[in-house]
GUVOLUM-511999 format. One record per atom (N, C-alpha, C): residue in three letters; x, y, z. Coordinates in steps of 0.02 Angstrom, whole numbers, plus 50000, padded with zeros to 5 digits. Atoms other than C-alpha are relative to their C-alpha. Example, Ala and Ser with C-alpha at 12.3 -4.5 7.8 and 13.67 -1.06 7.14 Angstrom:
ala500454994150000
ala506154977550390
ala500455006050000
ser499584994149997
ser506844994750357
ser499615005550037
This chain:
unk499355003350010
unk514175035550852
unk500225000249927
unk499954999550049
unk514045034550676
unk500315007649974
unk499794993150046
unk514185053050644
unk500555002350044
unk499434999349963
unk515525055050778
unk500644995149942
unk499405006550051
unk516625039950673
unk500095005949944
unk500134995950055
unk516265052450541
unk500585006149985
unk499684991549978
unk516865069350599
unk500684996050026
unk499065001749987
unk518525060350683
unk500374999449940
unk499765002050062
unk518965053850524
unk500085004349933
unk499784994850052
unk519085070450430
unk499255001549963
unk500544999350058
unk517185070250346
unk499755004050012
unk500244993950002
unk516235086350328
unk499304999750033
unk500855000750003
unk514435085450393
unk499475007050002
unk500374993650031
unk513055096050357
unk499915004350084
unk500204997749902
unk512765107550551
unk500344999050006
unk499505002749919
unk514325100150623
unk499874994150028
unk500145004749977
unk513565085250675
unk499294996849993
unk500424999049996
unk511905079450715
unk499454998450054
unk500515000949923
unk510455077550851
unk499534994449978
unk500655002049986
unk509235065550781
unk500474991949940
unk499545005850026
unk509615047950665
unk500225000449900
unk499835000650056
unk509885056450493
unk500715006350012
unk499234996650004
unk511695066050442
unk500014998749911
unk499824998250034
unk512205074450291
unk500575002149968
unk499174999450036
unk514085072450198
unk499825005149973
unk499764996850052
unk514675086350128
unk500555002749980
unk499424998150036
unk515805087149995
unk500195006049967
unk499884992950016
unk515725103749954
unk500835001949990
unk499304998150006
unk517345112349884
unk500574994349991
unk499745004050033
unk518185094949821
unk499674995749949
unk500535002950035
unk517905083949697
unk499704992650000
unk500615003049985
unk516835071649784
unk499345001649997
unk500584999349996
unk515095071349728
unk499544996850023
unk500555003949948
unk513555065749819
unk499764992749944
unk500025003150038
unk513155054949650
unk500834993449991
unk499285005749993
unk514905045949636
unk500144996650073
unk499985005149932
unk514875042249833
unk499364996250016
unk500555004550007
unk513185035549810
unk500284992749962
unk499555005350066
unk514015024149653
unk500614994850049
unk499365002249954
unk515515020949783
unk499674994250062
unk500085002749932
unk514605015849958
unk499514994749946
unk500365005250023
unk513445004049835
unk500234995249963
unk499515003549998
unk514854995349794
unk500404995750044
unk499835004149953
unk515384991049944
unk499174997450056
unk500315000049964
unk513684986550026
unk499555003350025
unk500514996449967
unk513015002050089
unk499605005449947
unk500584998550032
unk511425009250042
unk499855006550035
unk500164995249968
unk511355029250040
unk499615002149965
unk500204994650058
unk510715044549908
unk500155004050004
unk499684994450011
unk511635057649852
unk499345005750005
unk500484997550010
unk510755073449912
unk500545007149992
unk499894993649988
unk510895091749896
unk500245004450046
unk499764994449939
unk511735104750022
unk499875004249985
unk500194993249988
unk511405119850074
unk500655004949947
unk499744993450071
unk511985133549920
unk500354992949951
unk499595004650017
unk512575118649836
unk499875000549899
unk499994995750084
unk513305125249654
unk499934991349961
unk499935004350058
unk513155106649586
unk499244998949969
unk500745003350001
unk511605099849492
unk499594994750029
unk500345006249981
unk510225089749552
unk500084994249999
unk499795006250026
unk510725075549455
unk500614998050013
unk499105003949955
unk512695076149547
unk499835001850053
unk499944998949947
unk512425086749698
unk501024998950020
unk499155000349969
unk513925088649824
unk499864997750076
unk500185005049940
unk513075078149968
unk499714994649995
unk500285005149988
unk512605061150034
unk499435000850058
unk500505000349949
unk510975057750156
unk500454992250031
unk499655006849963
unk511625044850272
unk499104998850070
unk500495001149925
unk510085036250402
unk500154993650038
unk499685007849947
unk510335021850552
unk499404995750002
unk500405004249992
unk508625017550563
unk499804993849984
unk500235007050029
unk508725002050452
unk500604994650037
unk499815004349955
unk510164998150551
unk500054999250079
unk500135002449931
unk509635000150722
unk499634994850009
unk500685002450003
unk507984992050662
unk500424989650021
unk499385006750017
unk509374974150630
unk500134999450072
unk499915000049956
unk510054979250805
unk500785000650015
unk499284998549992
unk511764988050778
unk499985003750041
unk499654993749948
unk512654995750904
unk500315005150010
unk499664996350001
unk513875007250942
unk500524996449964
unk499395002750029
unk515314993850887
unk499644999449917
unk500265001850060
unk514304991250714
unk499935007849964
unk499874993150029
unk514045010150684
unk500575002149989
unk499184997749990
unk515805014350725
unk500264995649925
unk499625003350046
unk516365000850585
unk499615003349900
unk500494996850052
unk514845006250468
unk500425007549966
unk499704992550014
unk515825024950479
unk500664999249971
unk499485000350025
unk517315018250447
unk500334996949922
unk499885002350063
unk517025007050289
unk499755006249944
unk500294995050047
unk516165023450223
unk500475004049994
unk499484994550011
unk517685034350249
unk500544997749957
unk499515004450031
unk518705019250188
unk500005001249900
unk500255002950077
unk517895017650017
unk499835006849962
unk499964994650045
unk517655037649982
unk500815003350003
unk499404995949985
unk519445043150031
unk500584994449989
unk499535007050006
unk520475023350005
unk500275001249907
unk500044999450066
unk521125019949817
unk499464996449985
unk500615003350033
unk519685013849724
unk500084997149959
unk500105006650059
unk519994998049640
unk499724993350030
unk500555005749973
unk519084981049630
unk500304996550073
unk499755003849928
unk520304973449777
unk499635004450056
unk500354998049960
unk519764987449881
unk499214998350009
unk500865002749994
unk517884985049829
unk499824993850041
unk499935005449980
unk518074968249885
unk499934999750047
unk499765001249926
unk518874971150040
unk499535001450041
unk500424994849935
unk517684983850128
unk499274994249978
unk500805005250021
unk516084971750042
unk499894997450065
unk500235005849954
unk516644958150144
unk500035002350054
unk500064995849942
unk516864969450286
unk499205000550032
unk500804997649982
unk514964975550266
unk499474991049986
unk500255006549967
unk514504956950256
unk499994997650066
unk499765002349969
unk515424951450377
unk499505003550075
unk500214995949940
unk514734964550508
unk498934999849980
unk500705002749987
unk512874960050461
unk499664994649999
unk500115007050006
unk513104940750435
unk499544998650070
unk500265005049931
unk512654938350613
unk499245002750030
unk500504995249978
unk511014950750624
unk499454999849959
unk500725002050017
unk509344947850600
unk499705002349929
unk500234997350064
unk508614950650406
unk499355006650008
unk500524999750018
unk507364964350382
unk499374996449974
unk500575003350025
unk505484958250368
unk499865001249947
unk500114997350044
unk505044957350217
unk499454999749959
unk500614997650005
unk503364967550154
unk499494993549973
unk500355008750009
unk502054954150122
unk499085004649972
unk500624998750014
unk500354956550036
unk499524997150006
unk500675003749991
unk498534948950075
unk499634999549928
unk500505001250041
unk497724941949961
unk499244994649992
unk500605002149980
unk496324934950035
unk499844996550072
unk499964999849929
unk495884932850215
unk500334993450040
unk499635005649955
unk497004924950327
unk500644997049933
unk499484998550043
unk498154921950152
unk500755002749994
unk499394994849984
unk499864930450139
unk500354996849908
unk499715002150058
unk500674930449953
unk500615005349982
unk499494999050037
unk502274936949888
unk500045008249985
unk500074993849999
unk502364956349881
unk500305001249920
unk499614998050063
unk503404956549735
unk499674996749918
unk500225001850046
unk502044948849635
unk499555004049990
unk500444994749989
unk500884963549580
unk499264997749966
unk500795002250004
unk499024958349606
unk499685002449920
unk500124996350070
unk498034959749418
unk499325003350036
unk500664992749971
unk496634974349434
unk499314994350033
unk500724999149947
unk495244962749472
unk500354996850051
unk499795002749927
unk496124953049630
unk500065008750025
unk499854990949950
unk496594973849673
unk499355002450015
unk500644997949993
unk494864977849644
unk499504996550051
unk500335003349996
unk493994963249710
unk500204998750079
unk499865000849942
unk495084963049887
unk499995008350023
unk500344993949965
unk494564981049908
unk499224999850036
unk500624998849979
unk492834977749911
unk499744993650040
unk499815005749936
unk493344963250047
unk499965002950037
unk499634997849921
unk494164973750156
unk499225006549995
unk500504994349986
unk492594987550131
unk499204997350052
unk500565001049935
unk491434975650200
unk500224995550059
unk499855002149926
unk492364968950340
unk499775001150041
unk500294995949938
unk491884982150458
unk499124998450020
unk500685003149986
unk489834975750436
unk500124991450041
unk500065005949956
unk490334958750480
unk500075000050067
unk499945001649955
unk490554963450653
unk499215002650042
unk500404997049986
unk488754971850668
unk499184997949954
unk500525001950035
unk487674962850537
unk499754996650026
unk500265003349970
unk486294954050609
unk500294992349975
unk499895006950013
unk486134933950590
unk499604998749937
unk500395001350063
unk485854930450423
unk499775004949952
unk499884993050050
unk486094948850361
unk500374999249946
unk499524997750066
unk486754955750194
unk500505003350046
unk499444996549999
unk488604958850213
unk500335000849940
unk499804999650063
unk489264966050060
unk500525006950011
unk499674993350020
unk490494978249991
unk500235001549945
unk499974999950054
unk490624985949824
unk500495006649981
unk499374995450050
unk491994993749714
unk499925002449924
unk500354997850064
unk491495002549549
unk500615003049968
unk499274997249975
unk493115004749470
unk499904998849905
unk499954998650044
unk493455010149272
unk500724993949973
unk499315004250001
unk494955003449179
unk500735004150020
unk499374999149936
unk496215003349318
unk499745005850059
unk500074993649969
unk495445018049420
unk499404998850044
unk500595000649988
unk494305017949545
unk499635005250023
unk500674996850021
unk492585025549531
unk499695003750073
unk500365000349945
unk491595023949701
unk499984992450024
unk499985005649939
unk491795012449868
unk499315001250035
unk500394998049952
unk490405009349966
unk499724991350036
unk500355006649963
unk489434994950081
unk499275002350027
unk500714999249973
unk487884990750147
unk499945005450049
unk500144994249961
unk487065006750261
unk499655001750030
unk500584995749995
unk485925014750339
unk499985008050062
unk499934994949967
unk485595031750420
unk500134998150073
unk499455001649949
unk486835031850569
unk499584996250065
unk500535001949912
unk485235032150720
unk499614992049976
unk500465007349980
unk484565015750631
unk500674994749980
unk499395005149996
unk486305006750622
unk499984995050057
unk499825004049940
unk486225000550793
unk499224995950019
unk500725003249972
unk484274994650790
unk500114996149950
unk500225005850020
unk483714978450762
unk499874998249931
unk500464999750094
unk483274973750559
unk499524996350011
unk500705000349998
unk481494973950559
unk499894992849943
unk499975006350037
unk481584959150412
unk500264994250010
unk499965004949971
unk482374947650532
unk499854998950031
unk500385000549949
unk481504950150662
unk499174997249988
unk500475004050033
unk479924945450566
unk500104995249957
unk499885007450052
unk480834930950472
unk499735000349929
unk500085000250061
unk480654938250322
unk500585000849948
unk499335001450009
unk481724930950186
unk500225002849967
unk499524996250021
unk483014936750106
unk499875003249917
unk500364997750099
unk482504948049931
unk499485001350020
unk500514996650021
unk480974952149986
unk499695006950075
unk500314997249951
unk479894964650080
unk500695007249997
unk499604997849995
unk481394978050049
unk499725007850014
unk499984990849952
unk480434996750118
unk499924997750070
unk499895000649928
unk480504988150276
unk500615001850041
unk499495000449983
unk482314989150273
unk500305006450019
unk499654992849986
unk483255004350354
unk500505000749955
unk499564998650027
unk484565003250259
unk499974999949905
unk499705001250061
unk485395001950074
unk500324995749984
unk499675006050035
unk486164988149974
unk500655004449974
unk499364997650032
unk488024992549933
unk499885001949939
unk500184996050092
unk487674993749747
unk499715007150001
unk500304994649992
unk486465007549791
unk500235005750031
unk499534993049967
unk487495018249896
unk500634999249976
unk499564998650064
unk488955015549766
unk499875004649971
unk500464996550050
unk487925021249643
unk499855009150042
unk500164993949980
unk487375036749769
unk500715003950022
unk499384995149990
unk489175041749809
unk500115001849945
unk499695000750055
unk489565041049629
unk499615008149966
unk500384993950020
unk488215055149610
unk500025004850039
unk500034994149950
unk488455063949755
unk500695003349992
unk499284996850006
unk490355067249705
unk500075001649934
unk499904997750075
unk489925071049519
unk500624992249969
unk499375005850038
unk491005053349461
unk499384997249945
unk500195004850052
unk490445047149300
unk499884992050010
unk499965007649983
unk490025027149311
unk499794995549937
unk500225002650040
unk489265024149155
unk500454992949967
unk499415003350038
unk490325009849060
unk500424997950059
unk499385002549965
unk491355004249215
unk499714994350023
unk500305008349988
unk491204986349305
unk500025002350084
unk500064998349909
unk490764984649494
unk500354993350012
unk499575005649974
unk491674973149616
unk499324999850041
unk500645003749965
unk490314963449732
unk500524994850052
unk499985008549942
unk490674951549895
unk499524995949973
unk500485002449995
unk488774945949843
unk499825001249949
unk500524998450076
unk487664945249688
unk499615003150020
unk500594994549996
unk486604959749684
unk499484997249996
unk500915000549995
unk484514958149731
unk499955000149921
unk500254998750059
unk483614958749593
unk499835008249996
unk499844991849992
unk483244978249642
unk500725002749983
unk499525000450011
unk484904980149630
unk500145001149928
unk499885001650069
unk485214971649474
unk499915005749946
unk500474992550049
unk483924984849389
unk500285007250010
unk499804993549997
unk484684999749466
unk500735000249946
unk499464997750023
unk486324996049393
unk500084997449918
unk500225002250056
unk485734989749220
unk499895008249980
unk500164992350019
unk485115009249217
unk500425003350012
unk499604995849988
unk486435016649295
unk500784997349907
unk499495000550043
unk487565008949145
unk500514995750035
unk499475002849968
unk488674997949235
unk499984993549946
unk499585002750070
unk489624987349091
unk499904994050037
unk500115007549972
unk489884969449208
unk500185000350075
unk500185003149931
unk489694962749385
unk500464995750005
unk499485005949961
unk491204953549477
unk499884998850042
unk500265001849923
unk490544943849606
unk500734993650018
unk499485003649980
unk491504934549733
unk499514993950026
unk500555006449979
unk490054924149796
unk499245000249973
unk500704999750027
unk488204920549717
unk499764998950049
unk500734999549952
unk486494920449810
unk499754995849966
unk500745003549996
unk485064910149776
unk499595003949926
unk500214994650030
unk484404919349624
unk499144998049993
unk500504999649989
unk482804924149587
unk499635001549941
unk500014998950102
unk481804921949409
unk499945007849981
unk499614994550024
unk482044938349385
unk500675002050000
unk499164998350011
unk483964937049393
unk500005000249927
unk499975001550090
unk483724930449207
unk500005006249965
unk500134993650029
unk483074945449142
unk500675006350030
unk499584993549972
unk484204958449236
unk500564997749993
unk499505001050011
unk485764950349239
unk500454996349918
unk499705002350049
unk486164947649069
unk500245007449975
unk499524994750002
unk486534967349066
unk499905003950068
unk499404999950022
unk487644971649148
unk500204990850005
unk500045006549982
unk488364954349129
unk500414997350040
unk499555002149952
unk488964943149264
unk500604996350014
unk499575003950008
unk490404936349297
unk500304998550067
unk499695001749929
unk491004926549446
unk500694998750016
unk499444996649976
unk492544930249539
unk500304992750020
unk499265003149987
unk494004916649550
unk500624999850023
């Protein structure tokens, strides 16, 4: 309907028409440019981008076409009577005289015809489970960092025994990140039992029993297995690293430790965690 309103009304389109929900003005051979009817329809309301046509002698930066799409207003729940008016304030406002009364006029037009129709949702960011905060507020690196290596160990919480390590770790430079990884173990012993709960043995010790890896440690092994440098960068943590742990990444060079939750430590935390040093997550 829209690109029908279009074509009645004298406007050029790119094909003749079109089959699917985008359509292309073109002004080709006058001097309407895709840049000034961009300038124009965002004046009155509507929201296009001047694009390029086919052989089109203008520059990138004017062009001699508009992109026109419906999807944001079908998404609202316009119809045929709302497209039809949509086509018409657009023919109004590139081909009408162009002064502020007109601007005005067609505005309240493109108000008027979306006053009554539902707002777009609008994008929403997590910032911490079950949470919801403000999209337009941009998270600082460690909340970015530190709800990565949230969402990395999610997927264990639905498979970790009772009273298992669930962790997930982010190894991330300044601003960049390094290596993701979580707790592991070779795929055929994922689904068996952990031999250290099953003998009630507690937590920190007895660790070649364990099939698996401590996130830190298979960080650390992606980080080598993909050639990434790590020396000098900080890790993100759900959990305070073992004391094993601790030691591996004291050697590997890891600068400081953001944890989101502590453990129980163990007198050897003293010694190991003063490099890299710790710092708990807020």
């Amino acid at each position: 309907m829209l690109a029908d309103t279009l074509l009645a009304r004298g406007m050029k389109l790119v094909s003749g028409g079109t089959d699917n929900h985008l359509m292309l003005l073109d002004f080709s051979g006058t001097e309407m440019t895709g840049k000034r009817a961009q300038e124009l329809l965002d004046r009155v309301g509507v929201t296009a981008n001047k694009n390029a046509v086919p052989y089109d002698e203008r520059p990138p930066a004017i062009t001699s076409g508009v992109r026109l799409g419906t999807p944001a207003m079908t998404t609202r729940g316009f119809g045929p009577g709302e497209m039809r008016e949509v086509g018409n304030i657009i023919v109004d406002v590139l081909t009408g005289d162009q002064t502020e009364a007109t601007f005005d006029r067609l505005l309240a037009r493109s108000r008027a015809l979306t006053g009554g129709l539902p707002s777009l949702p609008r994008p929403r960011l997590m910032s911490g489970p079950g949470d919801k905060a403000d999209c337009s507020v941009r998270p600082a690196w460690e909340d970015y960092f530190m709800e990565i290596a949230r969402v990395v160990s999610t997927p264990l919480q639905l498979s970790a025994p009772p009273g298992g390590r669930r962790s997930g770790e982010e190894s991330a430079d300044t601003g960049h990140r390094l290596t993701t990884a979580c707790l592991g173990a070779l795929p055929t012993a994922m689904s068996a039992a952990c031999l250290r709960d099953r003998m009630c043995i507690p937590s920190g010790e007895r660790h070649e029993l364990c099939r698996g890896l401590h996130a830190e440690q298979n960080a650390i092994i992606q980080a080598a297995y993909h050639g990434v440098a790590i020396a000098g960068s900080d890790i993100y943590s759900t959990l305070q690293p073992c004391v094993t742990c601790a030691k591996t990444l004291v050697n590997a060079g890891i600068a400081a430790v953001l944890l989101l939750r502590q453990l129980p430590r163990s007198p050897l935390h003293g010694d190991f965690s003063r490099r890299p040093a710790p710092r708990s997550f807020a």
